[in-house]
C-alpha positions in Angstrom: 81.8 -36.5 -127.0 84.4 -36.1 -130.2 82.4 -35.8 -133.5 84.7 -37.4 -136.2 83.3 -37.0 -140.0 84.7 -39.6 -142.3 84.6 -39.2 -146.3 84.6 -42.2 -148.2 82.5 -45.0 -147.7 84.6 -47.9 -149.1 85.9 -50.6 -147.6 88.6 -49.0 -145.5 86.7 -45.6 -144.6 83.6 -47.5 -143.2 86.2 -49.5 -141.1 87.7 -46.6 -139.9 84.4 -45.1 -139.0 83.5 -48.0 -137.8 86.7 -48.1 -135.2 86.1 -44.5 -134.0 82.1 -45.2 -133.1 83.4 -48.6 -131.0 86.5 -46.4 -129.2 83.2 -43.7 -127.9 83.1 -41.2 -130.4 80.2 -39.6 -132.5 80.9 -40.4 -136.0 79.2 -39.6 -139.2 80.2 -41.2 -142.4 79.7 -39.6 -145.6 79.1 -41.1 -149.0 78.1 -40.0 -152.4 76.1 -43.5 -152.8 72.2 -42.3 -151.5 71.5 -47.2 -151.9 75.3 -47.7 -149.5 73.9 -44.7 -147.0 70.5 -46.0 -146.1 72.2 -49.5 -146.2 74.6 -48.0 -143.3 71.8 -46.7 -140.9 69.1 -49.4 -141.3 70.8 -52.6 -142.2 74.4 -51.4 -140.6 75.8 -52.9 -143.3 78.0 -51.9 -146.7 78.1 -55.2 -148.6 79.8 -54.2 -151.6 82.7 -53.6 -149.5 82.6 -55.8 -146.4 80.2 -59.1 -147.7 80.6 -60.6 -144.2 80.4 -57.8 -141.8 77.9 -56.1 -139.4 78.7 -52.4 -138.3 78.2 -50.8 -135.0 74.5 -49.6 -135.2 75.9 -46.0 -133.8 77.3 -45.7 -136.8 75.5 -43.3 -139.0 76.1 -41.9 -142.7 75.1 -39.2 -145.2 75.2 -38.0 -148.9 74.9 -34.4 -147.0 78.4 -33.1 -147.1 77.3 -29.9 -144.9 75.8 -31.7 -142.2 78.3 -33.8 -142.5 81.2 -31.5 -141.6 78.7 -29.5 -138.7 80.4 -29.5 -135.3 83.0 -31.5 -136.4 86.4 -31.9 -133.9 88.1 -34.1 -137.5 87.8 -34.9 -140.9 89.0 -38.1 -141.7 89.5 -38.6 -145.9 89.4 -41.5 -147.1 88.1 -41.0 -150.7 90.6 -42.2 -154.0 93.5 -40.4 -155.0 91.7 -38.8 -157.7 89.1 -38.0 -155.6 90.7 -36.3 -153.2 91.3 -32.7 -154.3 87.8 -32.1 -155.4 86.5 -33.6 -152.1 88.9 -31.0 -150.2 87.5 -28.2 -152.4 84.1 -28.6 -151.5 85.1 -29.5 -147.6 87.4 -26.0 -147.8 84.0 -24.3 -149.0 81.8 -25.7 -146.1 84.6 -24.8 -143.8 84.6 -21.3 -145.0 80.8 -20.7 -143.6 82.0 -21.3 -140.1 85.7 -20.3 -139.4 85.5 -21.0 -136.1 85.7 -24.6 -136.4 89.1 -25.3 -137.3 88.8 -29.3 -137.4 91.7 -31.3 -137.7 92.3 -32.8 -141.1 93.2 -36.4 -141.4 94.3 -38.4 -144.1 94.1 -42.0 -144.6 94.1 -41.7 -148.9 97.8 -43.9 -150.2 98.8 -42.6 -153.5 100.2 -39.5 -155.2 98.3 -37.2 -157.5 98.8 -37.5 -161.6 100.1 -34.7 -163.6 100.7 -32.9 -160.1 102.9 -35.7 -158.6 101.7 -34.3 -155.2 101.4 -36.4 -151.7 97.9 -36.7 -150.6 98.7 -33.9 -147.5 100.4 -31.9 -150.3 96.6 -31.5 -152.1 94.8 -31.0 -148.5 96.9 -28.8 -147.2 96.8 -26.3 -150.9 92.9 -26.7 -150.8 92.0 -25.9 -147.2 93.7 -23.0 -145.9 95.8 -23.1 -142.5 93.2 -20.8 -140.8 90.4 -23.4 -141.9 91.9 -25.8 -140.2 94.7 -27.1 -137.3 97.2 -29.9 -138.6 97.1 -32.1 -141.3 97.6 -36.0 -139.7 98.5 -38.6 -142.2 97.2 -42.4 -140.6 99.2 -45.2 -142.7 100.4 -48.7 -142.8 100.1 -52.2 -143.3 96.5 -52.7 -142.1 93.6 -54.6 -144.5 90.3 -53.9 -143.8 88.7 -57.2 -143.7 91.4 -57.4 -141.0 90.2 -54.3 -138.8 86.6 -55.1 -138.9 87.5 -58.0 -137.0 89.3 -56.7 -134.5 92.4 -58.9 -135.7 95.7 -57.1 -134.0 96.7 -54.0 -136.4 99.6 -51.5 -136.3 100.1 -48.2 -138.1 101.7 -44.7 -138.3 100.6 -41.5 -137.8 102.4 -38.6 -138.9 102.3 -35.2 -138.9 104.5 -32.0 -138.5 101.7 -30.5 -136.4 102.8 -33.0 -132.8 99.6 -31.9 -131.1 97.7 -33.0 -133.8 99.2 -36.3 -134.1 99.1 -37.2 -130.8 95.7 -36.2 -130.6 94.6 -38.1 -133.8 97.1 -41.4 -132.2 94.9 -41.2 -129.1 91.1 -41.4 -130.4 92.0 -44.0 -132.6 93.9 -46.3 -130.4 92.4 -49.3 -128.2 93.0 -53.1 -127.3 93.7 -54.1 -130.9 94.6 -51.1 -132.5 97.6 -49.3 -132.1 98.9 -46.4 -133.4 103.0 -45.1 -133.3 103.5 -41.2 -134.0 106.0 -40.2 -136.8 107.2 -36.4 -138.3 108.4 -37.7 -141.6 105.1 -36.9 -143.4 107.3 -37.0 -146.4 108.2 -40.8 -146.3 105.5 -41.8 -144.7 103.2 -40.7 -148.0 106.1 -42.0 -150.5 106.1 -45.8 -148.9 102.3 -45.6 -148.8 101.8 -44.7 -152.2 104.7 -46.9 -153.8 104.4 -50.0 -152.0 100.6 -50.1 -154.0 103.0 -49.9 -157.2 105.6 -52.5 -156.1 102.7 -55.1 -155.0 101.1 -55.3 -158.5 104.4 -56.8 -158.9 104.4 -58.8 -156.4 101.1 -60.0 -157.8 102.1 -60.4 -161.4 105.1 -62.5 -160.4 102.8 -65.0 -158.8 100.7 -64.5 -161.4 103.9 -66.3 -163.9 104.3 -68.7 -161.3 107.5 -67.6 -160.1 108.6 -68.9 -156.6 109.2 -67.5 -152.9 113.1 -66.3 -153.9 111.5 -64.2 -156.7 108.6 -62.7 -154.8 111.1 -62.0 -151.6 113.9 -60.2 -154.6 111.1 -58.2 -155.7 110.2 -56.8 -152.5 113.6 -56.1 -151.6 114.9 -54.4 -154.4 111.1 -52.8 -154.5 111.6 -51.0 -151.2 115.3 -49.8 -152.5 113.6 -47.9 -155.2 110.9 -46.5 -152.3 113.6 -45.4 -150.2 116.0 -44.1 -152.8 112.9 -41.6 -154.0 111.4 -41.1 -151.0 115.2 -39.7 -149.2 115.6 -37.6 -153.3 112.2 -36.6 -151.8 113.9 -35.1 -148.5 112.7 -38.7 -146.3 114.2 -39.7 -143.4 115.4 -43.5 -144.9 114.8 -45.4 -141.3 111.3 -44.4 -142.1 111.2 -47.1 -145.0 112.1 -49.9 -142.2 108.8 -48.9 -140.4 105.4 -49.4 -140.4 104.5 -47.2 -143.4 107.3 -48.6 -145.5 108.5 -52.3 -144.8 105.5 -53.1 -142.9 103.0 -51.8 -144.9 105.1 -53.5 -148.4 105.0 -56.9 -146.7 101.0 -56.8 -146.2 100.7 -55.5 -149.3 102.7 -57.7 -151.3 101.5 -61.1 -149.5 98.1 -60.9 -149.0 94.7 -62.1 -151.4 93.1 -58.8 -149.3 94.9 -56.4 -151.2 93.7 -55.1 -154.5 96.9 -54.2 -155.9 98.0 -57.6 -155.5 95.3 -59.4 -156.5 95.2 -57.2 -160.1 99.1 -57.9 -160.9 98.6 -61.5 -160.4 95.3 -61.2 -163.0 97.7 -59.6 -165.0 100.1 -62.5 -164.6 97.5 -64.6 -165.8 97.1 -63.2 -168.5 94.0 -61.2 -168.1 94.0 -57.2 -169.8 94.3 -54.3 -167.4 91.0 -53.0 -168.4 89.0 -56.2 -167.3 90.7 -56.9 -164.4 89.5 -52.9 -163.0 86.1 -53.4 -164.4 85.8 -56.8 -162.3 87.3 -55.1 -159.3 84.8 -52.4 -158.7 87.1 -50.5 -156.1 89.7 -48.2 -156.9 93.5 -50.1 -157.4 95.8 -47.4 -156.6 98.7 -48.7 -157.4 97.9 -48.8 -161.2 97.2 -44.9 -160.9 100.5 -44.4 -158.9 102.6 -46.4 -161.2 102.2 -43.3 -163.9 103.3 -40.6 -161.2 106.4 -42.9 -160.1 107.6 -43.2 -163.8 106.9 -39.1 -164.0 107.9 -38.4 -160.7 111.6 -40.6 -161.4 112.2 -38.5 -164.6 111.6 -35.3 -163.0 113.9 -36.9 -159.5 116.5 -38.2 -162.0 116.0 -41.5 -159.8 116.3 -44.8 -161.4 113.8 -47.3 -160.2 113.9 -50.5 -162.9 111.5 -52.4 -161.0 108.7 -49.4 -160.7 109.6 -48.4 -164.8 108.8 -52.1 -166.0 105.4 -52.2 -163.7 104.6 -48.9 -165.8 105.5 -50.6 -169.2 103.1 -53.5 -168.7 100.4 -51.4 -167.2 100.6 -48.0 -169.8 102.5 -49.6 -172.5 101.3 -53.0 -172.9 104.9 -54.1 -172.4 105.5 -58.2 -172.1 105.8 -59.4 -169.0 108.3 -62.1 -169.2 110.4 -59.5 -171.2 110.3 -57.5 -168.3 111.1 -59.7 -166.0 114.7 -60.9 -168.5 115.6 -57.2 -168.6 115.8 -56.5 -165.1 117.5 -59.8 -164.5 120.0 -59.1 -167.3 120.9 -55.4 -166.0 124.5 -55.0 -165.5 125.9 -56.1 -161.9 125.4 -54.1 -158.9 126.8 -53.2 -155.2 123.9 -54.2 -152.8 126.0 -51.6 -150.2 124.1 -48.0 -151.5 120.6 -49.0 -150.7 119.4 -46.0 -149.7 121.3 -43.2 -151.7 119.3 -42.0 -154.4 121.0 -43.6 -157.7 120.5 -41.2 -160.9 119.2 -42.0 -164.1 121.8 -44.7 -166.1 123.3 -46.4 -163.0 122.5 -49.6 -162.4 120.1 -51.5 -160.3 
């Protein structure tokens, strides 16, 4: 039997777990919470994350990260951005006491690293050394939780340079409701992940100001230009943008009362402060942390991305958002033709 160890025990990561223990395999789910743990194994439950859901009573967890990681075949991350090169550390340390292991690392973390700008298998891979470990798999798309744990029809990407790997991670994870495509562009894969988070707190605020459909489908539109004009600056394959991990993954994002992103830009839309609306949330909103590497990431890129910038002036500035909303509207007319070729810093949107 596969032993799969899965950090984080949010929403998504117990879900994920949660999958893997129904498709056969020995799973053990680690958290730092010692309350959520003994929740997991004797209630099967994580109520703070899923209020209406039962887990598989296979399903097992731990605060030990050690026994954890023992006899592993994959580790699955699934802890916040922030969180995730600290986690890695302390994995790459257990994984140093037994070298033979060599699990498979697997990533199912959206977002890009502040001050570093780095993709999520950027970090992993610098932390845990290539003789620790085979390939680093990145799992992405548009796929809610509360969705999964229901066994409601999902589709995502897995990519990887490492093809074994991938195809490896594509079948332990696939059955009759979940189904996953393979993908090399590691590169635009993490890009769409982590900026669709940035352009659906837009898509949030704008219902948030009562704005209509045409509004909330311009946003998304000219909000996956700007994904695909940094993730090909990037070196991105642009048809990986129309995929799962790009389009797909935007739409779900930017439509749905399940995503957190979302559901903080239209607070914010409301009028509620940024503050507030993350203290009521109690789960990490990635978006708002990726909105600050987009804005440093487009400087250092040269890569103009209007709708991204203002996103960053209402969330790190305090910028007005009806004022933002005028000054994109007012910017100077624009081919629609150049979609994906990275424009540089002064050209118009």
């Amino acid at each position: 039997m596969t032993k799969i160890t899965v950090l984080g025990s949010g929403s998504w990561g117990t879900v994920l777990a949660n999958l893997l223990v129904e498709n056969g395999h020995h799973v053990l789910l680690w958290g730092r919470g010692e309350k959520e743990v003994q929740e997991i194994n004797t209630q099967h439950t994580n109520r703070h994350y899923l209020p209406e859901s039962t887990l598989r009573p296979q399903l097992k967890a731990t605060t030990d990260l050690q026994a954890a990681i023992a006899g592993t075949d994959a580790i699955l991350f699934v802890v916040p951005t922030k969180a995730i090169r600290s986690v890695a550390q302390q994995v790459a340390q257990q994984l140093t006491k037994v070298p033979e292991l060599k699990p498979i690392i697997i990533t199912a973390t959206k977002g890009l690293e502040q001050h570093t700008n780095a993709r999520i298998s950027e970090i992993i891979s610098h932390e845990i050394a290539a003789n620790l470990r085979q390939g680093v798999v990145v799992l992405s798309g548009p796929s809610h939780a509360e969705e999964v744990i229901k066994d409601d029809i999902t589709t995502l990407t897995v990519a990887s340079k490492d093809v074994p790997s991938a195809n490896w991670v594509q079948k332990i994870f696939m059955n009759d409701h979940f189904r996953l495509y393979t993908n090399n562009d590691v590169t635009g894969v993490e890009v769409g992940a982590a900026l669709k988070n940035v352009i659906a707190i837009g898509a949030g605020i704008v219902h948030g100001l009562d704005y209509g459909d045409n509004a909330k489908a311009a946003l998304m539109t000219r909000g996956l230009a700007e994904m695909t004009r940094m993730g090909v600056s990037l070196g991105a394959d642009p048809l990986t943008f129309s995929g799962l991990s790009g389009l797909g993954d935007l739409i779900v994002t930017c439509t749905s009362v399940h995503s957190r992103n979302w559901r903080a830009g239209n607070a914010l839309g409301q009028g509620r402060k940024l503050p507030e609306i993350l203290a009521d949330m109690g789960m990490a909103v990635e978006g708002v942390y990726t909105a600050k590497t987009a804005h440093d990431l487009s400087i250092a890129q040269n890569i103009d991305m209007p709708i991204s910038e203002s996103i960053y002036k209402v969330l790190y500035e305090d910028a007005d958002l009806k004022t933002e909303v005028i000054n994109i509207m007012k910017r100077k007319g624009q081919s629609e033709n150049e979609l994906m070729r990275p424009r540089l810093s002064g050209e118009s949107e």
